[in-house]
N, C-alpha and C positions, 0 to 999 in steps of 0.2 A: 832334490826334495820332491817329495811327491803328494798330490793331494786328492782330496777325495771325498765327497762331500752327499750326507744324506738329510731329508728332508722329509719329517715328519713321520718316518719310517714306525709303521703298526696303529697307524690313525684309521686304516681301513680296519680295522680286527677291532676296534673300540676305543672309546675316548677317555676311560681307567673313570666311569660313570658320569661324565661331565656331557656325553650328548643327549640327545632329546629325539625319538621317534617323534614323525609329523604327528601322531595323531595326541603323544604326548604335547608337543609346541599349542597345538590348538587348546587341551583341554585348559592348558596354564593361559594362555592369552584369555582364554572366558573369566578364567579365575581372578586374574589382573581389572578384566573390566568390571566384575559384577562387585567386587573387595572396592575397586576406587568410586564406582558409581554410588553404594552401598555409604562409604565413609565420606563421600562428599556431600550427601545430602542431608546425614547427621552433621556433618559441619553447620551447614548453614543451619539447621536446627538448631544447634546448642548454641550461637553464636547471638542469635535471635532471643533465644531465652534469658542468656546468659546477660544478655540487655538488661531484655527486662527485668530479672533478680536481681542486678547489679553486683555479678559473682565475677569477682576476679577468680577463683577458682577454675570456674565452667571456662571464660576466656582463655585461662591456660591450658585446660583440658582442649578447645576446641583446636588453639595453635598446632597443638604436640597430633592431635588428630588429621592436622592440614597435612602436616607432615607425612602421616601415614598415604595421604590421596597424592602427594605430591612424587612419594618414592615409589605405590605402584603406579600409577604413570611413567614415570620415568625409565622404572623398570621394566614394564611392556614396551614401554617405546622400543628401549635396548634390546629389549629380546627379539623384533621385527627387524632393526636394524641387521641385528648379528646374522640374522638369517638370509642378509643380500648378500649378491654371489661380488668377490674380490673383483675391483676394477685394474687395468694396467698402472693407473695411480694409486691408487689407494688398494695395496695389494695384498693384506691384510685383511676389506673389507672394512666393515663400520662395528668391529666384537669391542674394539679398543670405550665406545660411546657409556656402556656399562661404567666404567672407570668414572668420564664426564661426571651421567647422570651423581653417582655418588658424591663426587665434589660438589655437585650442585646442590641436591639434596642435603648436604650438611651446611652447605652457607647460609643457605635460607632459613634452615632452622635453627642456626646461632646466631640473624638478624633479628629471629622472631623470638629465641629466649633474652634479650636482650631490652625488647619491648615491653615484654613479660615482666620482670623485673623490674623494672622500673615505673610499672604503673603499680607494681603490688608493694612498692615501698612507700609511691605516695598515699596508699591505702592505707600502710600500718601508720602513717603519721597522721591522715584523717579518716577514721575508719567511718565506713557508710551502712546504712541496712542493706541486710542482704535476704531474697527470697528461699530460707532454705528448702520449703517443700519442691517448690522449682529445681533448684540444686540436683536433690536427692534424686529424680525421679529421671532426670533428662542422664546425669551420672547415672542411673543404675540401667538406664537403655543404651550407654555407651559400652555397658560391660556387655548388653548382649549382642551389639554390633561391633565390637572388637573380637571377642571372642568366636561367634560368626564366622569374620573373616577370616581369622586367622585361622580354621578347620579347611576355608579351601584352600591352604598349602598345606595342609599337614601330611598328607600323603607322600609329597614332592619336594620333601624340604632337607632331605638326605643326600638328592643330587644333584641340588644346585644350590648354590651360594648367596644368589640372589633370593632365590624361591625362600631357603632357609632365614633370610634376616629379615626379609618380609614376615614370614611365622611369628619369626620373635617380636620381633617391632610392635606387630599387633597382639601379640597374647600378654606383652608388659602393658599395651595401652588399658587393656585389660583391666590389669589390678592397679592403672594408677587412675581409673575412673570407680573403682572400690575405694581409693585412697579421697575422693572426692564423695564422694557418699556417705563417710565418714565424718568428714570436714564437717558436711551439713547436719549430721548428726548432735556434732559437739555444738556447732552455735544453735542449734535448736532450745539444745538439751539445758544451754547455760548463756546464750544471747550474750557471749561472749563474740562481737563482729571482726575483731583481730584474726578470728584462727581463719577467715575466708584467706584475707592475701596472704599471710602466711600458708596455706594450702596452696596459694598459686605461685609461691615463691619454693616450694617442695616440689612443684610440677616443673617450672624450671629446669630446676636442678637436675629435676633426672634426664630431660631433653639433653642439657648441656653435661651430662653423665655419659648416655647412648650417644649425642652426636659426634661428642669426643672422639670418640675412639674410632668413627667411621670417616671423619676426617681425617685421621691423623694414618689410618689404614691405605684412606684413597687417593692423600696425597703421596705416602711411598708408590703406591703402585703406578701413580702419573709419572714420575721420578724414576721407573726403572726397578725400584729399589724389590731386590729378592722377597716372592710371597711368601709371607708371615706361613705357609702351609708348608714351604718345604726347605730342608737342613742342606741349606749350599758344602758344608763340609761332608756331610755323606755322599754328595753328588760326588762331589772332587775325587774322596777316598771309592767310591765304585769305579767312577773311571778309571782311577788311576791299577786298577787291579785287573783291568780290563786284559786277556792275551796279547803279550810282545809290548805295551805300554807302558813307558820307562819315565811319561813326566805329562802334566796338563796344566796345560797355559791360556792365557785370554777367556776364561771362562767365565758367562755371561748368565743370568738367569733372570726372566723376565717375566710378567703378564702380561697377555693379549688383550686377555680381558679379564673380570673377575674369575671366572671360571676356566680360562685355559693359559699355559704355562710357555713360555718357550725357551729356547737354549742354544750359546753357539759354545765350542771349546774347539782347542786344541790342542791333537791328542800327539806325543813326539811318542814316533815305532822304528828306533836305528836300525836301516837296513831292510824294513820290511815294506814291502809295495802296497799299493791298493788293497784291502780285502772289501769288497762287499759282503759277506758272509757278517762279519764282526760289525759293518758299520749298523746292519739291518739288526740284528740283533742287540747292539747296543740301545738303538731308539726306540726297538719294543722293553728294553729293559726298563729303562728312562720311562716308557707311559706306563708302566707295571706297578714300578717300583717308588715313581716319584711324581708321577700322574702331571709330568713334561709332553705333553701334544705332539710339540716341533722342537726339535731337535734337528741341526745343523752343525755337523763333528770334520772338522779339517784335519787330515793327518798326512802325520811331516817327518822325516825323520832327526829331526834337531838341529839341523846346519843351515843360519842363513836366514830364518824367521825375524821379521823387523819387530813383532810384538814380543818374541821373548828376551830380543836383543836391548830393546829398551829403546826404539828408536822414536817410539812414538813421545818418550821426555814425562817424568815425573811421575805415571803411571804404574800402578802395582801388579805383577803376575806372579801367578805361584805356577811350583815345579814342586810335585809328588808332597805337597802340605808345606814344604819351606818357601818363605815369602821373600820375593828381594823386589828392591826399590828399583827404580828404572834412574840412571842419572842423565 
């Protein structure tokens, strides 16, 4: 049996848009700082007001805004991080912390809608005055510092993943500080004090809407589990069609980080030795085709392999799309 192994084959020819020229990495770090410096300091603004108006509203608006200072932070951190060079330990590097930050950034803001709710419940059961002019006005300067921020990623947000959720994060903050301008509108309009915490029980909602799904994203990807971005069975089926390529087994698909892919398999070629030609070519395929980074392809010619034999006990490998159970 014969092996033979490529790594990362056509990362030098590009990253299939997932890199960042230095002078790009800078411009985004400024963008990171001046969007969280920017949203932190409306924090404590609205936080202050939202005091004094006694707006469960603004309080929710200001949480779901923490959250925006808390995830670019985080996400600048990762980005500096990603950018140290791989140690003998940690040989990967620190790209994986991206991943981190997200679980973190979701935990916090499903502590904080959680607080949210339950202060705008005991609201709807003792409803209090609320300052709407205050409301309206601190809300309709979040629409222009959300919106704001969210124009320094709009250039940047096609090729990066992080760059791009940041856009969205903040151009929803957006219209749910329109949605809070609103609020203050209706109790003005009819000093009806119900619709404040019901507004801050709508702001919620959408936090634990958005957070959802960025937990439940960033916990597959701590897990291993195949990015949501690419179809493991067209992987299988290219390899498998790949020249002399008669079966692929052990095949693994993974995130580095949110933005880079990796891969191991193995590829069974009866009879056929080494090619470097096919393996280099595969891995520029793989970052072309499925914007896979690293790629690491073992080839075997069938005889003898402990992974397909099933030795490793309970374990599933497929051969050319049919699955068999390992006993």
């Amino acid at each position: 049996m014969s092996h033979s192994h490529e790594h990362g084959a056509g990362q030098a020819r590009g990253h299939h848009g997932h890199g960042q020229s230095g002078h790009g990495t800078a411009a985004l770090g400024r963008a990171f700082a001046i969007g969280a410096a920017v949203n932190l300091a409306f924090v404590l603004g609205e936080v202050g007001f939202g005091l004094a108006a006694n707006s469960m509203a603004l309080l929710a608006d200001a949480a779901h805004n923490f959250g925006d200072v808390l995830g670019l932070l985080l996400a600048w951190w990762a980005q500096t991080l990603a950018g140290r060079i791989p140690t003998p330990r940690r040989t990967y590097g620190f790209r994986r912390f991206s991943i981190l930050a997200a679980l973190i950034n979701a935990s916090v803001l499903l502590i904080g809608v959680g607080v949210i709710a339950a202060e705008a419940v005991r609201r709807l059961l003792a409803p209090e005055p609320v300052g709407e002019i205050t409301v309206m006005a601190v809300a309709a300067a979040g629409i222009l510092v959300n919106g704001g921020s969210a124009l320094l990623f709009f250039g940047a947000r096609a090729h990066d993943l992080n760059v791009r959720a940041a856009f969205t994060h903040l151009a929803a903050d957006a219209v749910v500080s329109l949605g809070v301008v609103a609020s203050g509108l209706v109790v003005l309009a009819s000093g009806w004090q119900v619709v404040d915490p019901l507004a801050g029980l709508a702001v919620a909602g959408v936090i634990l809407w958005g957070t959802w799904g960025v937990m439940r994203s960033s916990l597959d990807l701590a897990l291993d589990a195949v990015p949501e971005t690419v179809d493991r069975d067209a992987v299988e089926a290219w390899l498998a069609a790949l020249p002399g390529v008669r079966g692929v087994h052990d095949l693994h698909i993974w995130a580095l980080s949110t933005t880079e892919t990796a891969l191991t398999a193995h590829l069974v070629r009866p009879g056929a030795g080494p090619d470097d030609a096919l393996l280099t070519d595969a891995a520029e395929g793989l970052c072309e085709r499925f914007g896979i980074v690293h790629a690491t392809l073992q080839v075997e010619d069938g005889v003898g392999c402990a992974l397909a034999e099933g030795c490793l006990g309970g374990q599933e490998h497929r051969h050319l799309g049919e699955t068999t159970a390992a006993s």
